[in-house]
DOROFI-907338 format. One line per 3 residues: number of its first residue (from 1); for each residue x, y, z of N, C-alpha, C. Coordinates in nm, 3 decimals. Layout:
# DOROFI-907338
NUM = X/Y/Z/X/Y/Z/X/Y/Z | ...
//
This chain:
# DOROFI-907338
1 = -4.591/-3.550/-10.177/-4.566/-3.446/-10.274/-4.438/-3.476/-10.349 | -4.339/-3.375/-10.307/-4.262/-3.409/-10.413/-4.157/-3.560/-10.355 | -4.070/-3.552/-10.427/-3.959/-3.643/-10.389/-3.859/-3.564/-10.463
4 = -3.740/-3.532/-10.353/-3.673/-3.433/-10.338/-3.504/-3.525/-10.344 | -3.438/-3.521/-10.480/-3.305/-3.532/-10.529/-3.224/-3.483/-10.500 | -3.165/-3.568/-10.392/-3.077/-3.442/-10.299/-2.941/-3.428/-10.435
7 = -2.876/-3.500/-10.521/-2.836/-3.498/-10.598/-2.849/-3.384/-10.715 | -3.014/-3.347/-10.716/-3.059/-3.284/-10.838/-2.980/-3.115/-10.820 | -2.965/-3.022/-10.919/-2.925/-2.905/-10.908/-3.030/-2.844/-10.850
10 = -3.073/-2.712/-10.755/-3.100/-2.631/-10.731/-3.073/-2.513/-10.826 | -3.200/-2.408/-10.821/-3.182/-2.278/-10.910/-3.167/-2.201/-10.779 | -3.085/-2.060/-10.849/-3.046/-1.951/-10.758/-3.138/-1.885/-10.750
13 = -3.206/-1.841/-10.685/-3.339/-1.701/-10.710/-3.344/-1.627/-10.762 | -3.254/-1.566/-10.893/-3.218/-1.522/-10.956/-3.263/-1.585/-11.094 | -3.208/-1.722/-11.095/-3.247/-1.830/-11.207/-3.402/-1.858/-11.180
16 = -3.468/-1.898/-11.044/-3.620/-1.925/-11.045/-3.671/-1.833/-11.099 | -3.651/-1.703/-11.009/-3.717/-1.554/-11.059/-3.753/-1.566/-11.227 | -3.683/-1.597/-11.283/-3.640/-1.600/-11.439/-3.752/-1.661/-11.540
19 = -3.769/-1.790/-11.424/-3.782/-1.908/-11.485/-3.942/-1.936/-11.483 | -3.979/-1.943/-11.625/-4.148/-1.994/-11.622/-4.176/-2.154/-11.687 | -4.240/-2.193/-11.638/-4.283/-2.380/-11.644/-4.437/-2.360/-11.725
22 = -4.438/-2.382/-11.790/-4.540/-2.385/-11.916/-4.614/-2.558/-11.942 | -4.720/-2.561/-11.873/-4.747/-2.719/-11.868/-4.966/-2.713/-11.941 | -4.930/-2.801/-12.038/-5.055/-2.767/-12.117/-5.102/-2.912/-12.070
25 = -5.273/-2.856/-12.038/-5.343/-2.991/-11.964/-5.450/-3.013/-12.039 | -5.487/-3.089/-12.063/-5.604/-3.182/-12.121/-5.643/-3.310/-12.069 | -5.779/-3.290/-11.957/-5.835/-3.349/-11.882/-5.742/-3.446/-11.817
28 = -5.666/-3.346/-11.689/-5.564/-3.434/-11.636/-5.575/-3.387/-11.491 | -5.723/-3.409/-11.438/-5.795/-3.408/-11.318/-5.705/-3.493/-11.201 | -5.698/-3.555/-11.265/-5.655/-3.707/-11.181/-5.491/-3.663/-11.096
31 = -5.412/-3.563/-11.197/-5.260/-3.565/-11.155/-5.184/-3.445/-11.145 | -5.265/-3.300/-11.186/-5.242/-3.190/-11.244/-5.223/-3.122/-11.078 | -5.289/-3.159/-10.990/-5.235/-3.066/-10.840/-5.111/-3.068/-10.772
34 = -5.066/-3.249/-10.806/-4.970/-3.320/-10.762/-4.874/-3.240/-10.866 | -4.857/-3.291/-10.958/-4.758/-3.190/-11.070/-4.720/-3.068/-11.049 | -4.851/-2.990/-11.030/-4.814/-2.850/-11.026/-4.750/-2.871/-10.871
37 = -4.819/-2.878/-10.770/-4.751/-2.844/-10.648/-4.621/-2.903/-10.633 | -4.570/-2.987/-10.702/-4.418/-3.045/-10.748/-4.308/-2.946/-10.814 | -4.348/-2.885/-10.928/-4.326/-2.789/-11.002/-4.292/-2.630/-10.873
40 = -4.400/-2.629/-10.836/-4.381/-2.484/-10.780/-4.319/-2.506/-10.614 | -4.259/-2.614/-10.634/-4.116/-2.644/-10.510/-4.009/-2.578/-10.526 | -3.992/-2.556/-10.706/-3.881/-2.538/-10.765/-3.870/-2.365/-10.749
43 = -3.977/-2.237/-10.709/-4.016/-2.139/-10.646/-3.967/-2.109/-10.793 | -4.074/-2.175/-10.891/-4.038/-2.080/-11.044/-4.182/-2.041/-11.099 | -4.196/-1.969/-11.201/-4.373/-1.884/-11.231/-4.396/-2.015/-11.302
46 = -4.513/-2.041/-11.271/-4.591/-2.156/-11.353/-4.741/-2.134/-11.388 | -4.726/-2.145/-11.522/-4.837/-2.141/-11.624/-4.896/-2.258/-11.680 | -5.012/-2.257/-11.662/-5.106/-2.435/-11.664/-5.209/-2.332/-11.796
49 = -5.165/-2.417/-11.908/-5.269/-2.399/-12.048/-5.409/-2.490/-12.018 | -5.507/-2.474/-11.969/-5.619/-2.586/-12.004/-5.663/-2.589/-12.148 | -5.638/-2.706/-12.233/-5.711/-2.708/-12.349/-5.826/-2.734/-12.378
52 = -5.913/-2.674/-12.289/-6.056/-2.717/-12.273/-6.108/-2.832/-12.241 | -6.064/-2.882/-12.139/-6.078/-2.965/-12.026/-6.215/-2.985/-11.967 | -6.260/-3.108/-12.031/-6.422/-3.151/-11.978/-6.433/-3.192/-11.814
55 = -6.305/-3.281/-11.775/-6.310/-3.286/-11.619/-6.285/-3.156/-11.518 | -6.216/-3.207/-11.471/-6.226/-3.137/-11.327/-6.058/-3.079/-11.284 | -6.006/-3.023/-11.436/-5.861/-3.011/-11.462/-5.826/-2.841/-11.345
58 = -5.928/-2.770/-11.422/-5.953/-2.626/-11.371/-5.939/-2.623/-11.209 | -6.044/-2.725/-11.159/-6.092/-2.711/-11.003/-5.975/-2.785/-10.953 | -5.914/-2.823/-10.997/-5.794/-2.871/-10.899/-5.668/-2.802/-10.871
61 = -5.708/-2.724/-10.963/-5.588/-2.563/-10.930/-5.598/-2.465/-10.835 | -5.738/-2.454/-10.797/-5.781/-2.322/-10.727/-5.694/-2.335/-10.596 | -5.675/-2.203/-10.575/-5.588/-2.190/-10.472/-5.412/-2.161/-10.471
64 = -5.391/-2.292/-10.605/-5.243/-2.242/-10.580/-5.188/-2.086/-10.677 | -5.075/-2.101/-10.647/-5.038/-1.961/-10.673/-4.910/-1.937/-10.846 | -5.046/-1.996/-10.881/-5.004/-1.994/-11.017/-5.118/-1.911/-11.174
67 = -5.093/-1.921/-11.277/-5.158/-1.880/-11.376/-5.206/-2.017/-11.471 | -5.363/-1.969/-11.444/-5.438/-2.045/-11.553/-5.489/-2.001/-11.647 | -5.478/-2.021/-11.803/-5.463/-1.986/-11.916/-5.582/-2.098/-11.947
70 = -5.728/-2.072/-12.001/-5.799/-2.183/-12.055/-5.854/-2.139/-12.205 | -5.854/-2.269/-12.282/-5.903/-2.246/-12.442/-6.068/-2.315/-12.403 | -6.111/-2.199/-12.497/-6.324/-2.241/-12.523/-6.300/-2.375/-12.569
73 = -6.228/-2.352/-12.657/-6.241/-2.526/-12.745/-6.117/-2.594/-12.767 | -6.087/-2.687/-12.770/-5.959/-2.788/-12.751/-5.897/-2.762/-12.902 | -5.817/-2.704/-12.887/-5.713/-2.674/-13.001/-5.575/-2.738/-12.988
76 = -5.554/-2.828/-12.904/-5.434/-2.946/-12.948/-5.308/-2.855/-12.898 | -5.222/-2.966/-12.880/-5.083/-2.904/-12.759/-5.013/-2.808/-12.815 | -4.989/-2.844/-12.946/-4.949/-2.683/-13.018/-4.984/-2.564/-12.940
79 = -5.086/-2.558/-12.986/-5.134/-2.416/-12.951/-5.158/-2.379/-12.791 | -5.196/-2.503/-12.728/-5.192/-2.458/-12.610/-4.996/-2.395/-12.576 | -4.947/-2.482/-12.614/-4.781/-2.435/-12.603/-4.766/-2.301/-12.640
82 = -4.825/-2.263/-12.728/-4.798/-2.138/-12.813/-4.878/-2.023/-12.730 | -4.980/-2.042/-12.654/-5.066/-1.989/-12.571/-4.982/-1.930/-12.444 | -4.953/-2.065/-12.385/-4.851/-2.042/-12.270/-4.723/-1.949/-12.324
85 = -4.675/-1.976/-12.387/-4.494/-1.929/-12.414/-4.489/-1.803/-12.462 | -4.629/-1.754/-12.538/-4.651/-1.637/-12.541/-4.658/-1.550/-12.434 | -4.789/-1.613/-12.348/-4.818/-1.518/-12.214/-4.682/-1.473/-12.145
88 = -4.629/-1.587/-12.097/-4.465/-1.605/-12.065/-4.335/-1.521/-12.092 | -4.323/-1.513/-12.208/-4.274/-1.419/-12.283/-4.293/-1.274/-12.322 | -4.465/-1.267/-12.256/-4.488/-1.085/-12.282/-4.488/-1.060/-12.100
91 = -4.463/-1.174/-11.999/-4.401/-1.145/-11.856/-4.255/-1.158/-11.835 | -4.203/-1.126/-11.940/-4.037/-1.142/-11.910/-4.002/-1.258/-11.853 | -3.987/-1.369/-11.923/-3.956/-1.474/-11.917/-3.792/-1.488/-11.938
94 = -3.720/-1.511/-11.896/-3.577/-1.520/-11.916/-3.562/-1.659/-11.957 | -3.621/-1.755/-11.938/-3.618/-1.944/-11.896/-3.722/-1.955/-11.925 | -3.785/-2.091/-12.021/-3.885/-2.094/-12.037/-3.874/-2.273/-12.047
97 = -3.956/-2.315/-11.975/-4.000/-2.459/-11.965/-4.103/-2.516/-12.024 | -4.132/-2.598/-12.093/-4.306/-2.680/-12.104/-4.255/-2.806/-12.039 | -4.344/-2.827/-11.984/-4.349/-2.962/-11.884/-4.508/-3.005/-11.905
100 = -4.515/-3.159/-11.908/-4.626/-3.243/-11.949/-4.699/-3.231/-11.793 | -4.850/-3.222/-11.817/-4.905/-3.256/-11.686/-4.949/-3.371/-11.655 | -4.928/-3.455/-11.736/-4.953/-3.568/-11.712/-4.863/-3.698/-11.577
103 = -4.807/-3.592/-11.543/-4.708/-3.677/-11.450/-4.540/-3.721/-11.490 | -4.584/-3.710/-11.643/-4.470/-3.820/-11.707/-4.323/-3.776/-11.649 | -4.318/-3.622/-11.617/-4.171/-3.545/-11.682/-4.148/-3.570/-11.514
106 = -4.001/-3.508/-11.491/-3.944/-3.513/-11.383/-3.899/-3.386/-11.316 | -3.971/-3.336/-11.238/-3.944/-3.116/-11.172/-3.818/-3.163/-11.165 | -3.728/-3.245/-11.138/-3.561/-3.241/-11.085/-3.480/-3.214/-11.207
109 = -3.586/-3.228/-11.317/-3.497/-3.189/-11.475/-3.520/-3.037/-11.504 | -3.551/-2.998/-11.443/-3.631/-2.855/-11.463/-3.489/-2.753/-11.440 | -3.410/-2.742/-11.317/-3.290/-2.716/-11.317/-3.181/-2.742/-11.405
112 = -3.198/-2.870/-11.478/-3.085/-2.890/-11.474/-3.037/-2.855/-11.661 | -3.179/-2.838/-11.664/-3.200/-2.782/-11.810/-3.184/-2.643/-11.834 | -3.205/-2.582/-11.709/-3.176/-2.407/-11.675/-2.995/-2.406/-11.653
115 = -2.977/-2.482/-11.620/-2.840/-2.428/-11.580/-2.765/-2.477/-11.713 | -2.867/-2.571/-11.805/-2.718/-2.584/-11.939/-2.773/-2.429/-11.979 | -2.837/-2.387/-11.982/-2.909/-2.247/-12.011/-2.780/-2.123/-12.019
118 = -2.768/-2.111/-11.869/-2.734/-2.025/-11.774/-2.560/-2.064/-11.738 | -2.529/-2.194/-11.713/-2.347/-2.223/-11.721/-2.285/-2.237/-11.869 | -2.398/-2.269/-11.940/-2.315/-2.328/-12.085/-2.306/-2.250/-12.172
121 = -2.405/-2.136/-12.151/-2.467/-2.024/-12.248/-2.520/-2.034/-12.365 | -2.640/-2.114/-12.384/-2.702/-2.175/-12.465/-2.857/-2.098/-12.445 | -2.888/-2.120/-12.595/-2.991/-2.037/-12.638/-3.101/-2.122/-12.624
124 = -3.090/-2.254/-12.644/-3.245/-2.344/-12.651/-3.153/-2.527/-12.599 | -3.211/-2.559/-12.491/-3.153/-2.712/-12.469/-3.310/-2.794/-12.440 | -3.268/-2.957/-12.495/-3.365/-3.000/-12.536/-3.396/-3.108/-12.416
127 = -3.422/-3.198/-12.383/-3.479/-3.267/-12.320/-3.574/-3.392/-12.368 | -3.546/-3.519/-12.379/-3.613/-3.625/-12.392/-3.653/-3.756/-12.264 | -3.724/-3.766/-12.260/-3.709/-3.896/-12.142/-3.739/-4.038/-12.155
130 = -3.679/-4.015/-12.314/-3.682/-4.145/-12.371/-3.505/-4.190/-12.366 | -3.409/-4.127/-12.377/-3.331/-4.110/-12.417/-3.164/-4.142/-12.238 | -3.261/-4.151/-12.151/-3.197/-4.145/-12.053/-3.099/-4.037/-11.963
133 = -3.051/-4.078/-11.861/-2.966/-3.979/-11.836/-2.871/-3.945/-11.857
//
C-alpha cells in the first residue's frame, strides 16, 4: 500500500477533517484502489469523478469509504474537476485537492500543500511534478 515518508508532514484532524482529495478517473482499473487506499491514509474526504469509465474503474472502489461521482458520457477532466470541486464545496470543503488517479501524483504532497494553505495563509498553492522538490 502506501509507502509512508517518515519525513513527509502529517495533517492535524482538524486540517484532514477539512480536507477533500478530488481525483477524476478515466478507465484507471488497473491503479485507482491502490491510489485511493493511499490517499485515504491521509484520513481526508475523498471524491473519485468517474468520467465514464468503460473498464472496471467503478468496481474497484466498492467498499471503500469514499464518494463516487460518475458521468453517463465522458466529458473530459475539466468537467469531471468541476463535478468533483463542486460536490466538495457544497460539503464544506475548507482544502480542496485534485489528485491524478493514475498513480502519477504523490499522497505525501497532499499535506504539504495543505499546510502552505493553513501556515502561510494562502488562498490557492500550486503543485507541479515536473518541476521538482
Amino acid at each position: 500500500m502506501s509507502h509512508v515518508d517518515p519525513e513527509a508532514p502529517r495533517l492535524s484532524a482538524e486540517e484532514a477533517d477539512g480536507t477533500y482529495v478530488v481525483l477524476m478517473a478515466f478507465n484507471e482499473e488497473r491503479v485507482i484502489r491502490d491510489v485511493v487506499q493511499r490517499v485515504l491514509a491521509l484520513n481526508v474526504h475523498v471524491v473519485v469523478v468517474d468520467d465514464a469509465s468503460t473498464d472496471g474503474t467503478v468496481s474497484q472502489l466498492r467498499g471503500l469509504p469514499i464518494t463516487v461521482l460518475r458521468h453517463a458520457i465522458n466529458l473530459g477532466q475539466g468537467a469531471a474537476t468541476q463535478t468533483g470541486v463542486e460536490f466538495a464545496l457544497a460539503r464544506g470543503a475548507r482544502y480542496l485537492v485534485t489528485f491524478d488517479a493514475d498513480g502519477q501524483h504523490d499522497e505525501d504532497d497532499i499535506p504539504r500543500l495543505v499546510r502552505v494553505l493553513t501556515r502561510e495563509h494562502r488562498d490557492v498553492a500550486l503543485a507541479s511534478r515536473f518541476l521538482g522538490r
